[in-house]
C-alpha positions as CSV (number, residue, x, y, z in Angstrom):
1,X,-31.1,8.2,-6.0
2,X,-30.7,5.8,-3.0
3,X,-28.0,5.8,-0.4
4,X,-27.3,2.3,-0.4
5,X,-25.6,2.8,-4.1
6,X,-23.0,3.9,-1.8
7,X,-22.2,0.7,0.2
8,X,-18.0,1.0,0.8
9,X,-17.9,4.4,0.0
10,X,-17.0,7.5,2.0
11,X,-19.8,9.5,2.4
12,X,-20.4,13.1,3.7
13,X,-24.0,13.0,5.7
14,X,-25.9,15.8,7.7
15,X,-27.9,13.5,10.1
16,X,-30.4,15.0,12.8
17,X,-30.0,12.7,16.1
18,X,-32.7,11.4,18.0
19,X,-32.4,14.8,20.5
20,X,-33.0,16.7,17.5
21,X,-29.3,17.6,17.0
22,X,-28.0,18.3,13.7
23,X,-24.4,16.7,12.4
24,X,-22.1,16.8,9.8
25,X,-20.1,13.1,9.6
26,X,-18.3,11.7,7.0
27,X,-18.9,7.9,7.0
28,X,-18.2,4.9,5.0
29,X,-21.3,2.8,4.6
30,X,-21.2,-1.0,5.1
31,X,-24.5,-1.5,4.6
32,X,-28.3,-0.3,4.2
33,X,-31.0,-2.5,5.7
34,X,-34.6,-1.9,7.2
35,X,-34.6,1.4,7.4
36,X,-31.0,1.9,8.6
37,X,-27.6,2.7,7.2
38,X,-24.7,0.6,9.1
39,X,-21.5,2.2,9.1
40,X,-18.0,3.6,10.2
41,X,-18.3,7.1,11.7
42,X,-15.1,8.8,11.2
43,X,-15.9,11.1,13.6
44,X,-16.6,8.6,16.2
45,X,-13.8,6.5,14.9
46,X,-16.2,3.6,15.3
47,X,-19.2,1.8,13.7
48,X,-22.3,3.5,14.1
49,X,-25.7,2.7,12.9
50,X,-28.1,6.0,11.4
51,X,-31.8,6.0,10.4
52,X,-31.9,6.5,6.9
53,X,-35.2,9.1,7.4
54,X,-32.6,11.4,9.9
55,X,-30.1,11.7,7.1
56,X,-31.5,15.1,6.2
57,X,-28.6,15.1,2.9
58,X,-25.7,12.8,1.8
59,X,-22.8,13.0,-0.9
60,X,-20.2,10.9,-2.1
61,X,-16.7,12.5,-1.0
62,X,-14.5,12.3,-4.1
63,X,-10.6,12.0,-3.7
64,X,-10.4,15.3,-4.7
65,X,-11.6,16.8,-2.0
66,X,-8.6,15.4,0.5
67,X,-10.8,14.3,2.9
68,X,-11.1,10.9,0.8
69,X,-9.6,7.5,2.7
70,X,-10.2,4.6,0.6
C-alpha cells in the first residue's frame, strides 16, 4: 500500500529526521511527488515537506479516534 492513497487525509506518521531523530506527527498530505510527501504538519502548524524513505510507519487517523480534523 502507497502513502500517496492518502492525498487530503489526516495521517499519523513516525518520520526519522535528517539528525536521526525519531517523530510522531500527524499530518494531512497534499501531495506525494519524487520521493517526497508535501504536507501540513500539525505539529508545526505549517507545511512541511518529508522524504517518503524516513517515514519509518504511517496510518490513516479515523474520526474515531478524536484526533480527526477534516
Amino acid at each position: 500500500m502507497s502513502i500517496d492513497r492518502y492525498i487530503d487525509c489526516l495521517v499519523t506518521i513516525v518520520y526519522m529526521d535528517r539528525h536521526r531523530r525519531i517523530t510522531q506527527r500527524d499530518i494531512t498530505i497534499k501531495a506525494v511527488r519524487d520521493g517526497y510527501v508535501k504536507a501540513h504538519c500539525l505539529k508545526s502548524k505549517g507545511p512541511r515537506i518529508f522524504a517518503v524513505d524516513n517515514i519509518l510507519a504511517y496510518q490513516p487517523v479515523s474520526a474515531k479516534s478524536g484526533r480527526y480534523r477534516a
